[in-house]
C-alpha positions in Angstrom: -14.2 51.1 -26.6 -13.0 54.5 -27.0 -13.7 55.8 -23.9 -11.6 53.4 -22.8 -9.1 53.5 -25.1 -8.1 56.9 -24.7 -7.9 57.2 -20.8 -4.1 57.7 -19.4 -3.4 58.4 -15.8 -0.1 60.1 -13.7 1.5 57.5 -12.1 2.7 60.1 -10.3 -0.3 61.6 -8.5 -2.8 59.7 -9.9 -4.6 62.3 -11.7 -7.2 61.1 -14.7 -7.5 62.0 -18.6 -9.1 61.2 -21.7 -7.7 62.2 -25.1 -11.1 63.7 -26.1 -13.6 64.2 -22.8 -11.0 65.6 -20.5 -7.7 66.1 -21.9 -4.8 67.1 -20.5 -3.6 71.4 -21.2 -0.3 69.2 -22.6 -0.5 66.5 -24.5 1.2 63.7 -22.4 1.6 65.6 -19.7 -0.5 65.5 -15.9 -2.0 69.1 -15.6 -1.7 68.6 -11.6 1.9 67.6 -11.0 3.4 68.0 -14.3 4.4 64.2 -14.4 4.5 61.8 -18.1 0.8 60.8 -18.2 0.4 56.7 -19.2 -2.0 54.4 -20.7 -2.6 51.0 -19.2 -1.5 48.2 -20.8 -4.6 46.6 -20.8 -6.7 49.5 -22.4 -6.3 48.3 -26.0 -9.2 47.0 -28.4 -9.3 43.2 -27.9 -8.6 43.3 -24.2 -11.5 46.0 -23.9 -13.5 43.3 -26.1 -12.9 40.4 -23.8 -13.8 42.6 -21.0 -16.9 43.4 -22.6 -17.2 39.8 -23.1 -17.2 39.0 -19.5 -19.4 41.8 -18.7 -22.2 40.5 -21.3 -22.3 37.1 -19.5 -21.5 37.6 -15.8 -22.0 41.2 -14.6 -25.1 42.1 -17.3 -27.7 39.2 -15.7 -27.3 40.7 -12.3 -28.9 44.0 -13.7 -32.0 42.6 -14.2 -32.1 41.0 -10.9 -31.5 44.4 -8.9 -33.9 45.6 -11.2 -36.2 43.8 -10.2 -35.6 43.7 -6.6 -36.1 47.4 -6.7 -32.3 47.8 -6.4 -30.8 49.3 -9.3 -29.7 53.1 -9.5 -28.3 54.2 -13.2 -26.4 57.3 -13.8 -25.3 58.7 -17.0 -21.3 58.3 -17.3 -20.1 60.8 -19.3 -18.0 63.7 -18.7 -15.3 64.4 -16.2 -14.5 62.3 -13.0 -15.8 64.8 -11.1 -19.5 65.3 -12.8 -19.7 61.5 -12.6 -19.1 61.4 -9.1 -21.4 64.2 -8.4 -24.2 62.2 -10.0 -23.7 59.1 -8.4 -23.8 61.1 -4.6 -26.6 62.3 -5.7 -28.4 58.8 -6.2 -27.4 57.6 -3.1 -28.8 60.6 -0.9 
């Protein structure tokens, strides 16, 4: 939930932060364009929870089944946008 929580974007450019993993140099502010950095409206604790909701009975059962078809990659998701992305290329070579 907090990882969630405490992501804001730049309208603006559409540069990414979190408040802890990858903040921006100014609080508030985008690092690449200098524009207000916002939170969506929709990154708040009981919509996250209903998300998570949804995830648990319609996304989660369809693990298994790549899973067992041989099909299923994970990757760790922490750190910056970047890192992630790097590790996901990297599965798929």
């Amino acid at each position: 939930i907090s990882r969630l929580a405490g992501r804001s974007t730049c309208p603006d450019c559409g540069g990414m932060f979190h408040e802890k993993s990858c903040p921006p140099k100014v609080s508030g502010i985008c690092d690449g364009c200098g524009g207000a950095l916002a939170q969506r409206q929709d990154d708040n604790e009981e919509t996250i929870l209903k998300r998570l909701d949804v995830y648990k009975e319609s996304t989660a059962p369809l693990k298994e089944y790549y899973k067992n078809q041989g099909n299923l990659k994970s990757v760790t998701a922490s750190g910056s946008v970047e890192e992630i992305f790097s590790r996901v290329l990297e599965m798929v070579k």
